[in-house]
MOPAC internal coordinates of N, CA, C and O (Angstrom, degrees):
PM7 1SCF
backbone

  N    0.0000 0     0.00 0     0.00 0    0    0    0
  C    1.4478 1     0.00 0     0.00 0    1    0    0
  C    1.5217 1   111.64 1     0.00 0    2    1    0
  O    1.2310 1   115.29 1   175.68 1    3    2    1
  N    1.4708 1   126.54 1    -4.32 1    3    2    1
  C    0.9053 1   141.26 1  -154.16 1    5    3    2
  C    1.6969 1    96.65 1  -110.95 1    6    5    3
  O    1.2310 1   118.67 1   166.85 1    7    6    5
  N    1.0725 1   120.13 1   -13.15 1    7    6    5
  C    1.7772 1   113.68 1  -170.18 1    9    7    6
  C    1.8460 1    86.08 1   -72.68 1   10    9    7
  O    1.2310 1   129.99 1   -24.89 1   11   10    9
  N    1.4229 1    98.35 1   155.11 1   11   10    9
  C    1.7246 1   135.92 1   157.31 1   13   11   10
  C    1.0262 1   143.72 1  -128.88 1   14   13   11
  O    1.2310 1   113.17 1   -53.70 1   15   14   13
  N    1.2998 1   130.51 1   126.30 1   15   14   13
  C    1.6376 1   127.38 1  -155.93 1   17   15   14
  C    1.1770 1   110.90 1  -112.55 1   18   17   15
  O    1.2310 1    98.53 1   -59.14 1   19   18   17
  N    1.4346 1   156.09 1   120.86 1   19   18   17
  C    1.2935 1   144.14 1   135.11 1   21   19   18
  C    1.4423 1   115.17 1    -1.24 1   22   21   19
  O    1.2310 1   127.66 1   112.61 1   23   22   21
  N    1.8217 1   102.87 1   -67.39 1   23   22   21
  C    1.3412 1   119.68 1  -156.28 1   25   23   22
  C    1.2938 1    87.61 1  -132.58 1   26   25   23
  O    1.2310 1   115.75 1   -63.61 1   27   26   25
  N    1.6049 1   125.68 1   116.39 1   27   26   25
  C    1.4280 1   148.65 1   163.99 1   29   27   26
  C    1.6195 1    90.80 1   -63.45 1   30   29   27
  O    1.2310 1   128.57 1   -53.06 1   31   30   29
  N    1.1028 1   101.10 1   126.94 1   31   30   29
  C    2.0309 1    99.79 1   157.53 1   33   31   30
  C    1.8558 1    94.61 1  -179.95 1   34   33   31
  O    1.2310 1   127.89 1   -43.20 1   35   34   33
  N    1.0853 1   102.41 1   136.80 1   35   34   33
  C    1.4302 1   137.60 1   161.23 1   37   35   34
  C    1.4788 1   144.90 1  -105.45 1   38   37   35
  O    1.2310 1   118.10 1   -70.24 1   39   38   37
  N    1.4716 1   121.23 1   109.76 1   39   38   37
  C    1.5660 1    98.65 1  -153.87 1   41   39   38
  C    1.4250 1    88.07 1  -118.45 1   42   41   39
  O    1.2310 1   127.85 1   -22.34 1   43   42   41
  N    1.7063 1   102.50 1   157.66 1   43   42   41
  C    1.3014 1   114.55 1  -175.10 1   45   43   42
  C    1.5698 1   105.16 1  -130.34 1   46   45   43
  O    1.2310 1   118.30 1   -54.57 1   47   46   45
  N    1.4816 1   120.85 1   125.43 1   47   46   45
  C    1.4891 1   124.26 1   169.42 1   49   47   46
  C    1.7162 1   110.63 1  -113.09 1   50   49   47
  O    1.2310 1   128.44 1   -48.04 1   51   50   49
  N    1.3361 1   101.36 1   131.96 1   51   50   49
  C    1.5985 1   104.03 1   173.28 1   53   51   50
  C    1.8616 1    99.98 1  -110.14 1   54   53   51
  O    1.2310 1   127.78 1   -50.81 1   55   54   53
  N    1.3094 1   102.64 1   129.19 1   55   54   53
  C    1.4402 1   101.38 1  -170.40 1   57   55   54
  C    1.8528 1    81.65 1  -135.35 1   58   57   55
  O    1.2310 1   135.29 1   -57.13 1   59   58   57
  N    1.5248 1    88.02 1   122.87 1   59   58   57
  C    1.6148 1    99.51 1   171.02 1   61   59   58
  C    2.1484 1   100.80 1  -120.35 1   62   61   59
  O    1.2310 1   132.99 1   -21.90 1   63   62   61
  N    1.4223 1    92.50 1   158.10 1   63   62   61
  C    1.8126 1   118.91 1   168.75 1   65   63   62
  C    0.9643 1    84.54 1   -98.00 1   66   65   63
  O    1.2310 1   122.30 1   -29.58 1   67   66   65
  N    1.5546 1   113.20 1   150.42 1   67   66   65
  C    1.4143 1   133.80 1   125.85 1   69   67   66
  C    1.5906 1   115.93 1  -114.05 1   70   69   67
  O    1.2310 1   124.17 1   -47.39 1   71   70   69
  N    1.0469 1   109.61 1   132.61 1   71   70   69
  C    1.4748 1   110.61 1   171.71 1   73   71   70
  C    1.7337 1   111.46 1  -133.85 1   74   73   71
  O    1.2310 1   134.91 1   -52.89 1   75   74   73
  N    1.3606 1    88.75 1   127.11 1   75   74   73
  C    1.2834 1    99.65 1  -160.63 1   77   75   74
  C    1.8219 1   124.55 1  -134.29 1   78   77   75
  O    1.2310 1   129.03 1   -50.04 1   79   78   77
  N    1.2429 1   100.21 1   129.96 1   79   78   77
  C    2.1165 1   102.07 1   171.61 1   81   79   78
  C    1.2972 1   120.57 1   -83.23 1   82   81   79
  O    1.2310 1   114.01 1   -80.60 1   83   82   81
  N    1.6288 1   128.94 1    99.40 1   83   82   81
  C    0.6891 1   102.88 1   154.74 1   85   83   82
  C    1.6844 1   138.95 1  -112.83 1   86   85   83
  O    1.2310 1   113.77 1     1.28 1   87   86   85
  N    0.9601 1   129.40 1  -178.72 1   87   86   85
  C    1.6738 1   128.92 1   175.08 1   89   87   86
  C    1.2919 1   125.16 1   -65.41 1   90   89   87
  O    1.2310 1   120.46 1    16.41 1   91   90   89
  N    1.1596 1   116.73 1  -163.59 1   91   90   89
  C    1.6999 1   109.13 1  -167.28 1   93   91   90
  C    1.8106 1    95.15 1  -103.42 1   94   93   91
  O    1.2310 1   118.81 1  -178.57 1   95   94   93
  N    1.3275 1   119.88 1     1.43 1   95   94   93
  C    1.5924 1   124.89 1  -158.58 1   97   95   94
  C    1.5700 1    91.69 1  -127.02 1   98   97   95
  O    1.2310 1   116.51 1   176.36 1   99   98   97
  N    1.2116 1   124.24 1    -3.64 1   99   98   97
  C    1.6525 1   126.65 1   156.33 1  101   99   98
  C    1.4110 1   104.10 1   103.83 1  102  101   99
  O    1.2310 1   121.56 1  -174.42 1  103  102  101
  N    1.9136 1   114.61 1     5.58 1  103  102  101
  C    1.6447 1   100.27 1  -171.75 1  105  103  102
  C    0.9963 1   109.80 1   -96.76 1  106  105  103
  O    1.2310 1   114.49 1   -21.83 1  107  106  105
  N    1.5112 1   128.04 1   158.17 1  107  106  105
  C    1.2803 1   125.08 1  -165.72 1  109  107  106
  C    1.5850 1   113.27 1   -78.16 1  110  109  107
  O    1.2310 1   115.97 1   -24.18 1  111  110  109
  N    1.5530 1   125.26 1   155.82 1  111  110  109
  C    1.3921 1    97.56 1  -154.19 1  113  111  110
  C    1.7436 1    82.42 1  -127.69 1  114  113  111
  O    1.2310 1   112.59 1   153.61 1  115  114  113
  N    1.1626 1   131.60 1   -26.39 1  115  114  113
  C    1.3195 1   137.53 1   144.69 1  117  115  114
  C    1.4702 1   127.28 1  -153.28 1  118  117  115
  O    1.2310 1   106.83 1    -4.97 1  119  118  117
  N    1.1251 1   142.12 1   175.03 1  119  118  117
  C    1.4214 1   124.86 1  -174.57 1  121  119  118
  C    1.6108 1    99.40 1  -160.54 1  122  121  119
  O    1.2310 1   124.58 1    -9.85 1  123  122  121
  N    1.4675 1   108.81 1   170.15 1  123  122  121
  C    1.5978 1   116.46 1   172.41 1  125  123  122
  C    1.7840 1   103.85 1  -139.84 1  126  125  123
  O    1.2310 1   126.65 1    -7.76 1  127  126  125
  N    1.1820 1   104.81 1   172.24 1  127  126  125
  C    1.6017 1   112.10 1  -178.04 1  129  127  126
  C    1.0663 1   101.14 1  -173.31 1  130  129  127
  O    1.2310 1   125.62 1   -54.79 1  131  130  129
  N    1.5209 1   106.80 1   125.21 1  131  130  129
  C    1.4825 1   137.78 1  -171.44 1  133  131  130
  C    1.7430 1   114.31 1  -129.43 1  134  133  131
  O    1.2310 1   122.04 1   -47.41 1  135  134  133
  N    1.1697 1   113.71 1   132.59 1  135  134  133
  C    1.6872 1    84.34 1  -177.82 1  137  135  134
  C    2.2670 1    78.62 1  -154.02 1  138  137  135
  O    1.2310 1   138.13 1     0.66 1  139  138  137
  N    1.4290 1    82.46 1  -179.34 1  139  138  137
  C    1.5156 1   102.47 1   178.16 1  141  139  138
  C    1.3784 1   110.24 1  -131.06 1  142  141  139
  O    1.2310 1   117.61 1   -17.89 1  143  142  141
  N    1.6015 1   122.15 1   162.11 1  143  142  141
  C    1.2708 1   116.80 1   155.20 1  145  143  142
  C    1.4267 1   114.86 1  -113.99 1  146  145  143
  O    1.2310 1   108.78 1   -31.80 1  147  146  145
  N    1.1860 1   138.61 1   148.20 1  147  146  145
  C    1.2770 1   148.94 1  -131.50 1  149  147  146
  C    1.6371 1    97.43 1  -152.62 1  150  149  147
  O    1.2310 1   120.64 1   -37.00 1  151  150  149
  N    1.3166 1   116.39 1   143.00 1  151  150  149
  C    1.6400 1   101.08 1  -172.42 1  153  151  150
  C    1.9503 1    85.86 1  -158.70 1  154  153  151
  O    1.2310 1   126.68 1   -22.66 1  155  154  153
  N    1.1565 1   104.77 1   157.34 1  155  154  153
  C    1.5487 1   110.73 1   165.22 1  157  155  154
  C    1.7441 1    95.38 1  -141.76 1  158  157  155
  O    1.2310 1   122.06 1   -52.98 1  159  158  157
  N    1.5281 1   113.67 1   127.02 1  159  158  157
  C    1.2393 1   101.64 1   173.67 1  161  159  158
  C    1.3531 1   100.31 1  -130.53 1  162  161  159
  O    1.2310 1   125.93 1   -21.02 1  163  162  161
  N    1.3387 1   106.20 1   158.98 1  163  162  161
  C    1.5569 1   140.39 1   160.18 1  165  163  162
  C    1.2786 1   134.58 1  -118.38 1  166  165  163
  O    1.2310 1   119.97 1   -99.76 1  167  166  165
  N    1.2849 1   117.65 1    80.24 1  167  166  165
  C    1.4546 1   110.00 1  -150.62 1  169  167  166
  C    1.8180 1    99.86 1  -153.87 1  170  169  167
  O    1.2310 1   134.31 1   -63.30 1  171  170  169
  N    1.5349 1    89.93 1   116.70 1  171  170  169
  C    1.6337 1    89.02 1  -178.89 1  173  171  170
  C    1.4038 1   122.93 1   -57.80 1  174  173  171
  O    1.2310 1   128.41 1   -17.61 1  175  174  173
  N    1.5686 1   101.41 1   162.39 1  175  174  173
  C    1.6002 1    98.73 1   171.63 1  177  175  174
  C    1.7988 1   123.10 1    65.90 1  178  177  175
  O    1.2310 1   115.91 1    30.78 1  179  178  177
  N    1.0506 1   125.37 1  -149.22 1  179  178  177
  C    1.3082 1   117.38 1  -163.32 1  181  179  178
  C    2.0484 1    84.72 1  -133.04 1  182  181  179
  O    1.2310 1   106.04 1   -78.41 1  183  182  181
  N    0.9952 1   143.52 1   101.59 1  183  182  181
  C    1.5357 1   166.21 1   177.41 1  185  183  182
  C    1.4518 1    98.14 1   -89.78 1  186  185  183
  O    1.2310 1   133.60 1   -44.40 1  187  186  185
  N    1.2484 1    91.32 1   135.60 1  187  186  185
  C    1.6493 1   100.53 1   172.89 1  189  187  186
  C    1.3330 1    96.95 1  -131.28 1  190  189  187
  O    1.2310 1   129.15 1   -61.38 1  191  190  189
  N    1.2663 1    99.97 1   118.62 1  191  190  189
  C    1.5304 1   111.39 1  -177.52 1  193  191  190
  C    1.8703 1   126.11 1  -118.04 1  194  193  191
  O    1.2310 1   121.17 1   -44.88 1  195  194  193
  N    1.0578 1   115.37 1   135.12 1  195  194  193
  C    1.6666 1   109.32 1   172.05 1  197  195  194
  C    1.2564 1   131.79 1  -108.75 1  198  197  195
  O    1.2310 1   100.02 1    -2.30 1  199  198  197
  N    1.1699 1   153.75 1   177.70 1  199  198  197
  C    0.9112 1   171.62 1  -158.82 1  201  199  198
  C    1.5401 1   144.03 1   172.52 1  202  201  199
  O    1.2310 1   120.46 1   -77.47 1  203  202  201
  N    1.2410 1   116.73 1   102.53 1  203  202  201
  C    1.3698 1   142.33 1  -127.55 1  205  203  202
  C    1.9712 1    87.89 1  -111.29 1  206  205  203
  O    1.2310 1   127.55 1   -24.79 1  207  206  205
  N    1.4493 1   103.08 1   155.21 1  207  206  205
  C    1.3883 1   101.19 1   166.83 1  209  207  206
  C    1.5201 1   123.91 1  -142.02 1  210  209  207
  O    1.2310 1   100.52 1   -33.85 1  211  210  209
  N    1.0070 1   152.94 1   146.15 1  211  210  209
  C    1.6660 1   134.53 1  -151.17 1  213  211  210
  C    1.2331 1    93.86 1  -104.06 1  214  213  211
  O    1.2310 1   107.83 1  -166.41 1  215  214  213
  N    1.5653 1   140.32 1    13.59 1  215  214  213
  C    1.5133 1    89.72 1   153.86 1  217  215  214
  C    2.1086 1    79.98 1  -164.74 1  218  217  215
  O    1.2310 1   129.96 1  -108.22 1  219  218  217
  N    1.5171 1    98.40 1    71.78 1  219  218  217
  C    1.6879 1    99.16 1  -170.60 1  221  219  218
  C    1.4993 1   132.45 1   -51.55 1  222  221  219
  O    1.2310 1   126.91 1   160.77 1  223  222  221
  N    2.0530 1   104.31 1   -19.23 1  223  222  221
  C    1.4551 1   106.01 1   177.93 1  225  223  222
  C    1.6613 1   110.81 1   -70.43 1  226  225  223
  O    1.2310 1   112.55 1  -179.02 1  227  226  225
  N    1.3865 1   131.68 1     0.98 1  227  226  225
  C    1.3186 1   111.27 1   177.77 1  229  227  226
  C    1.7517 1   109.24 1   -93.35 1  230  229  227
  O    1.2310 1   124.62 1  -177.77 1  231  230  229
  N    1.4379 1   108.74 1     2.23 1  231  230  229
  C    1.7661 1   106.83 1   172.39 1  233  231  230
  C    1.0463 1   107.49 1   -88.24 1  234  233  231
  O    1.2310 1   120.18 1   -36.82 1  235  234  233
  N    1.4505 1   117.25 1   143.18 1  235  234  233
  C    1.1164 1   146.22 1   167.72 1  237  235  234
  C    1.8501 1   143.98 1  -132.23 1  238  237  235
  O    1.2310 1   116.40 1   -35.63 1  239  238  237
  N    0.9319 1   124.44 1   144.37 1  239  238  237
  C    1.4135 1   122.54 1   168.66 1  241  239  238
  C    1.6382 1    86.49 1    70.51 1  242  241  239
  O    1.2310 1   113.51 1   -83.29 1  243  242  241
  N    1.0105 1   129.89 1    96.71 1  243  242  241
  C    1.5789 1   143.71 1  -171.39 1  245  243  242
  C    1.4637 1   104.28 1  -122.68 1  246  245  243
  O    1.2310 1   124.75 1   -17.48 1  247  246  245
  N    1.7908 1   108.48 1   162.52 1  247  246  245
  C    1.0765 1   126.09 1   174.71 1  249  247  246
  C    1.3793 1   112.49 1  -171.86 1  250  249  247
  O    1.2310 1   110.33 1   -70.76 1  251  250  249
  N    0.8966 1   135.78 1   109.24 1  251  250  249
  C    1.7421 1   157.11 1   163.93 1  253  251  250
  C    1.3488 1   143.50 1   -58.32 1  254  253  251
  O    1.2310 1   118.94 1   -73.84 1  255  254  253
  N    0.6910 1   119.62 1   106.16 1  255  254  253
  C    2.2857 1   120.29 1   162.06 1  257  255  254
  C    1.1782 1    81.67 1   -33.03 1  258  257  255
  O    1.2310 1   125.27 1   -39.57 1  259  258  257
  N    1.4197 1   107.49 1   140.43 1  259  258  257
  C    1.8961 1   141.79 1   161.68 1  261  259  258
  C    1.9989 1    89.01 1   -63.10 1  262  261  259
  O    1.2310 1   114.26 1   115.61 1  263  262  261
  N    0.8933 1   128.48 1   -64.39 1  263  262  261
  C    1.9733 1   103.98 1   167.26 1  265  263  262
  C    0.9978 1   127.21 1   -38.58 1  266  265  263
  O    1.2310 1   118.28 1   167.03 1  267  266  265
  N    1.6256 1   120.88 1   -12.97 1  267  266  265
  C    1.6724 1    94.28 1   172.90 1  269  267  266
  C    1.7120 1   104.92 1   -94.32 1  270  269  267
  O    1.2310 1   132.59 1   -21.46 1  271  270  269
  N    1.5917 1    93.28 1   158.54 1  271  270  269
  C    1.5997 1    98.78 1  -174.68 1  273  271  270
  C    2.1178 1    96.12 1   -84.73 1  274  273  271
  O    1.2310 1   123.29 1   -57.39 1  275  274  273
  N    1.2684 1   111.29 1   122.61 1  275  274  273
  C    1.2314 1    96.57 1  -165.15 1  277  275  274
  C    1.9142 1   105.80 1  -105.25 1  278  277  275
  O    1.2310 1   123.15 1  -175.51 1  279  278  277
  N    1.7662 1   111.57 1     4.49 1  279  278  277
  C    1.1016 1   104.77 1   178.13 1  281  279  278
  C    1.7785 1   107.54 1   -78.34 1  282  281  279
  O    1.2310 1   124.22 1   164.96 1  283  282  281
  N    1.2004 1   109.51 1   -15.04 1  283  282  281
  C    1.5018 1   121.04 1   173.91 1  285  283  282
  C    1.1495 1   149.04 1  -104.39 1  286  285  283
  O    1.2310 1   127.72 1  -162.76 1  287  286  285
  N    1.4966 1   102.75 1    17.24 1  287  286  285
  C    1.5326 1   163.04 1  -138.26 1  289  287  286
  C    1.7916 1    79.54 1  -142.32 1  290  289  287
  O    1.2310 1   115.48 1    85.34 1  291  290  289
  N    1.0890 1   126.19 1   -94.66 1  291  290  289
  C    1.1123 1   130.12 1  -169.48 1  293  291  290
  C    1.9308 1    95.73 1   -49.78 1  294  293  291
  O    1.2310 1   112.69 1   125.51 1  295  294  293
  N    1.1335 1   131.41 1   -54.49 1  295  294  293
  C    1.3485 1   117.56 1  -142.14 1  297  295  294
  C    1.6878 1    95.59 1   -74.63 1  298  297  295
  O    1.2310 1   132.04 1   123.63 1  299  298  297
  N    1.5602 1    94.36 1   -56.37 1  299  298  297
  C    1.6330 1    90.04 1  -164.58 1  301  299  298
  C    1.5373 1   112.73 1   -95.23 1  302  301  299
  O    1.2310 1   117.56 1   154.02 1  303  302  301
  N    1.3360 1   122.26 1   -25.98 1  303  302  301
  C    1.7915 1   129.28 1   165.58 1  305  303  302
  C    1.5183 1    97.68 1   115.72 1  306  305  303
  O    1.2310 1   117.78 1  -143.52 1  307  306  305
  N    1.2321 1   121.84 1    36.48 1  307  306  305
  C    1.3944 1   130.76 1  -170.96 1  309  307  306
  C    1.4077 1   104.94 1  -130.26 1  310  309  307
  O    1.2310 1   123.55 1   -59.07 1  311  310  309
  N    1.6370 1   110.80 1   120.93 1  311  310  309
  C    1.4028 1   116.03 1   167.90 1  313  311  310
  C    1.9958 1   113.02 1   -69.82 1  314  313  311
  O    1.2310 1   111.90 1   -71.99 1  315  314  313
  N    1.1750 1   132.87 1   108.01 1  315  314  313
  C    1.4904 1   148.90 1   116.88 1  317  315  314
  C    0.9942 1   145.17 1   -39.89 1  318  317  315
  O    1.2310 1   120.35 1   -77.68 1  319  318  317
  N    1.2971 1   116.94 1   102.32 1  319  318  317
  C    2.0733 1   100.38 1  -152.02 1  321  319  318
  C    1.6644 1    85.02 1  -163.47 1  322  321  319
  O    1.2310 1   122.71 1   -37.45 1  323  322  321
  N    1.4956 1   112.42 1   142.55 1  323  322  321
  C    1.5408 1   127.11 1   150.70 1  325  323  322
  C    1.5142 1    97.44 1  -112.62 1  326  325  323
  O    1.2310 1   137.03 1   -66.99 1  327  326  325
  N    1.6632 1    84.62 1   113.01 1  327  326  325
  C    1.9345 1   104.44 1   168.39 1  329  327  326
  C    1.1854 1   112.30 1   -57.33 1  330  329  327
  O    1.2310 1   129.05 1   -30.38 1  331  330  329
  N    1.6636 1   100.16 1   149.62 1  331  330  329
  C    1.4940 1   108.44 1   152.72 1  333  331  330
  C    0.9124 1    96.52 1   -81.44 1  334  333  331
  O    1.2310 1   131.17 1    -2.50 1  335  334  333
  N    1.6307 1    96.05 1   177.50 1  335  334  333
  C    2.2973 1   122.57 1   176.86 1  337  335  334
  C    1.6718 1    86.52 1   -86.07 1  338  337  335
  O    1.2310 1   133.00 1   -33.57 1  339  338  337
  N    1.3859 1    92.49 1   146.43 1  339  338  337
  C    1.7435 1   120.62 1   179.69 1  341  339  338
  C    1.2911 1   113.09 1    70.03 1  342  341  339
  O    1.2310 1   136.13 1    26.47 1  343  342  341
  N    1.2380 1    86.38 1  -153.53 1  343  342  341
  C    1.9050 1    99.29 1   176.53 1  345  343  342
  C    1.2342 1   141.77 1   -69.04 1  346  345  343
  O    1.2310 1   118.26 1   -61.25 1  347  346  345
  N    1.6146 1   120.93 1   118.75 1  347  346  345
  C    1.6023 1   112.51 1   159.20 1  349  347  346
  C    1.1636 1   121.92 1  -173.01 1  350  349  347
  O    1.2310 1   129.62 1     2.66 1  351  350  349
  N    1.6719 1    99.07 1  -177.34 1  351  350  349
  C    1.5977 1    98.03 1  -172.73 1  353  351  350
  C    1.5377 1   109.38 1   -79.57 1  354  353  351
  O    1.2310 1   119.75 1   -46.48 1  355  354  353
  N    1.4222 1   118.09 1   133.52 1  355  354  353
  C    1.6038 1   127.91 1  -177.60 1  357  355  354
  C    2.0828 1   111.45 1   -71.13 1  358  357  355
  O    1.2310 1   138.98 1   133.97 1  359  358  357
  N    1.9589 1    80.81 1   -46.03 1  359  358  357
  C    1.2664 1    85.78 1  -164.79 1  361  359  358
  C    1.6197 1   103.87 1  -172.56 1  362  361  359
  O    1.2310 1   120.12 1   -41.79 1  363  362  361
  N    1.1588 1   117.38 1   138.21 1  363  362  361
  C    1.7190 1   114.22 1   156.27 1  365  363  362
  C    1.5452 1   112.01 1  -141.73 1  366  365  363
  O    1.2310 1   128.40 1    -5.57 1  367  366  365
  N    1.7646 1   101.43 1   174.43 1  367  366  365
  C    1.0384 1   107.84 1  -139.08 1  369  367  366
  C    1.4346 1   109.11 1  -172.40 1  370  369  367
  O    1.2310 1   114.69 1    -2.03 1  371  370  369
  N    0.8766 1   127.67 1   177.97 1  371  370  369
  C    1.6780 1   142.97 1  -162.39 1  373  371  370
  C    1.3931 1   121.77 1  -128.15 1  374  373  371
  O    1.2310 1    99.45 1    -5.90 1  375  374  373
  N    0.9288 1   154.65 1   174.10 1  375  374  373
  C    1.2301 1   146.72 1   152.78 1  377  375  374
  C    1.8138 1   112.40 1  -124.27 1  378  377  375
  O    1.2310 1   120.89 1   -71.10 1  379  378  377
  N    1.1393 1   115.91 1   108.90 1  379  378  377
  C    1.4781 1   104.68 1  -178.46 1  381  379  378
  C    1.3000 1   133.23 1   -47.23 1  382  381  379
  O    1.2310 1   129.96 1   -28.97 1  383  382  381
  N    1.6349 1    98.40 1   151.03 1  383  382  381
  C    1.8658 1   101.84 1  -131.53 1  385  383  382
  C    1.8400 1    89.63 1   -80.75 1  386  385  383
  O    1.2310 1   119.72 1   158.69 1  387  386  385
  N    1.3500 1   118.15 1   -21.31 1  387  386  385
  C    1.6271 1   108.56 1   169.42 1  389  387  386
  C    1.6689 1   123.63 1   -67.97 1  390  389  387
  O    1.2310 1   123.11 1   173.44 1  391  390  389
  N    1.5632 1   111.65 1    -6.56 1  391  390  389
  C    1.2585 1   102.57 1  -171.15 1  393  391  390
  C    1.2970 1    84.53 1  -100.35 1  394  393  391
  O    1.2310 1   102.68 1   143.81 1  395  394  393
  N    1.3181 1   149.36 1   -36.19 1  395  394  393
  C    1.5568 1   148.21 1  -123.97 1  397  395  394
  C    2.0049 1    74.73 1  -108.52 1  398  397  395
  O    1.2310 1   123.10 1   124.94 1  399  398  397
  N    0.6037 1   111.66 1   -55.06 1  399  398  397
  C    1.9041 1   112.74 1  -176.77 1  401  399  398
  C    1.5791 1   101.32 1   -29.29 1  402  401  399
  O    1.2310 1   117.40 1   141.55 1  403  402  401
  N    1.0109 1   122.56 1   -38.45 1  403  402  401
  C    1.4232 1   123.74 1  -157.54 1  405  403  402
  C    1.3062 1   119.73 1  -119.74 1  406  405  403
  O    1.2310 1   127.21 1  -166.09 1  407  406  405
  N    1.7246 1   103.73 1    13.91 1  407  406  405
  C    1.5215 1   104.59 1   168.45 1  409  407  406
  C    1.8137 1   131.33 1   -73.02 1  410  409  407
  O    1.2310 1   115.15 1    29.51 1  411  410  409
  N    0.9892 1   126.80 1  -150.49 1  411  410  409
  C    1.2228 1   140.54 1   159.52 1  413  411  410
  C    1.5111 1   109.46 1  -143.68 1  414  413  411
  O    1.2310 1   121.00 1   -55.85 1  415  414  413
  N    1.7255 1   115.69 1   124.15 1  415  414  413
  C    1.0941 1   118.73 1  -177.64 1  417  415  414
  C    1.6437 1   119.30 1   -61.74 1  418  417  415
  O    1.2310 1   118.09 1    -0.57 1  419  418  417
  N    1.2921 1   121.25 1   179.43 1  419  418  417
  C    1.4810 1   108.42 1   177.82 1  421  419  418
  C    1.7430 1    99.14 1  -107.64 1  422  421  419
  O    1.2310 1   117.28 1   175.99 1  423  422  421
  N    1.3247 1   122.79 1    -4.01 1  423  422  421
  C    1.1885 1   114.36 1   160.87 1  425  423  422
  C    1.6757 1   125.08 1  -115.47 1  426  425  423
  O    1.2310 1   124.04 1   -33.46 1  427  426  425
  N    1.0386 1   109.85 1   146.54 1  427  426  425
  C    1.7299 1    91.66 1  -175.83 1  429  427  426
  C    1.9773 1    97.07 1  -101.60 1  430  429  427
  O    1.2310 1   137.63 1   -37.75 1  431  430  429
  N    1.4617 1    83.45 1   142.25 1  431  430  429
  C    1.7810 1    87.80 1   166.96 1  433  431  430
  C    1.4114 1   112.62 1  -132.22 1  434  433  431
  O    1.2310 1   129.92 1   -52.16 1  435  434  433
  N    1.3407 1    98.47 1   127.84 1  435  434  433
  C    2.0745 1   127.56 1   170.78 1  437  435  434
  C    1.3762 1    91.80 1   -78.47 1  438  437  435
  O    1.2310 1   121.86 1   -52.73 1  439  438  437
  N    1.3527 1   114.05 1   127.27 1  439  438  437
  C    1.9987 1   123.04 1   143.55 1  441  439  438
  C    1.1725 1   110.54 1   -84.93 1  442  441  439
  O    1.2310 1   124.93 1   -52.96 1  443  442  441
  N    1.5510 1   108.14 1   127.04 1  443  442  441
  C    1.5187 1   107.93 1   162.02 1  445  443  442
  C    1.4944 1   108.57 1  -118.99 1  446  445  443
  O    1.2310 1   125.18 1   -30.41 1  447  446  445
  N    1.3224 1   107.66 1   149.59 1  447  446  445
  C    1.2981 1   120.69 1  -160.46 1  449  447  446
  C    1.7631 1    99.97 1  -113.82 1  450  449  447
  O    1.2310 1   111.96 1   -37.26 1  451  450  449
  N    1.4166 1   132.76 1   142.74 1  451  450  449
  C    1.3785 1   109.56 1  -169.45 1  453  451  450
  C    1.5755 1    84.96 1  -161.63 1  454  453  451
  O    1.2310 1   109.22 1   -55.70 1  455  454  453
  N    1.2913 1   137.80 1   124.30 1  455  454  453
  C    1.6142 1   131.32 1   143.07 1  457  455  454
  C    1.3376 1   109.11 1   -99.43 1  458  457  455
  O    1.2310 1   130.64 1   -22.67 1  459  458  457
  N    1.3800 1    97.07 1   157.33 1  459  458  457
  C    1.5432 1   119.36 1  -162.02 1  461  459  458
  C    1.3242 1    97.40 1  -124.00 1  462  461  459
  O    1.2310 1   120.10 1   180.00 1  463  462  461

């Protein structure tokens, strides 16, 4: 409780997988998505911080930093947490496998087929 910062700042990375089937015609034939949040903070004093998400019923299969408050996590779908100093994982997670079915990838892939 005792750390001090010049410059308060906190950074947050969301790094998601996709792993994905697709067909020989490029459509997706099923897929999954898993990702983490990743945070390094610097932030004086003891911060109580939140983090909100726009649309929380498609996460799933979760797991948490011992900082997040997870009875309120459960109530309202909002991460609550006083960071530690430096690095870590916030949280990971899943995305449910009926919503991830029906995405569109962010890359498209052609098969080419060729004997030599």
């Amino acid at each position: 409780a005792g750390v001090s910062y010049s410059n308060n700042e906190i950074y947050i990375d969301i790094v998601e997988e996709i792993d994905a089937i697709v067909n020989g015609v490029g459509n997706v034939i099923s897929a999954d998505v898993s990702g983490s949040i990743q945070a390094q903070s610097h932030l004086s004093g003891v911060p109580d911080l939140l983090l909100t998400f726009k649309d929380p019923e498609i996460i799933d299969d979760c797991s948490f930093h011992p900082c997040v408050r997870y009875t309120r996590y459960e109530q309202e779908r909002v991460l609550s947490f006083v960071p530690p100093d430096g690095n870590f994982e916030l949280m990971r997670y899943r995305v449910r496998s009926g919503v991830a079915h029906g995405f569109n990838p962010p890359v498209y892939c052609q098969p080419q087929i060729g004997y030599g």
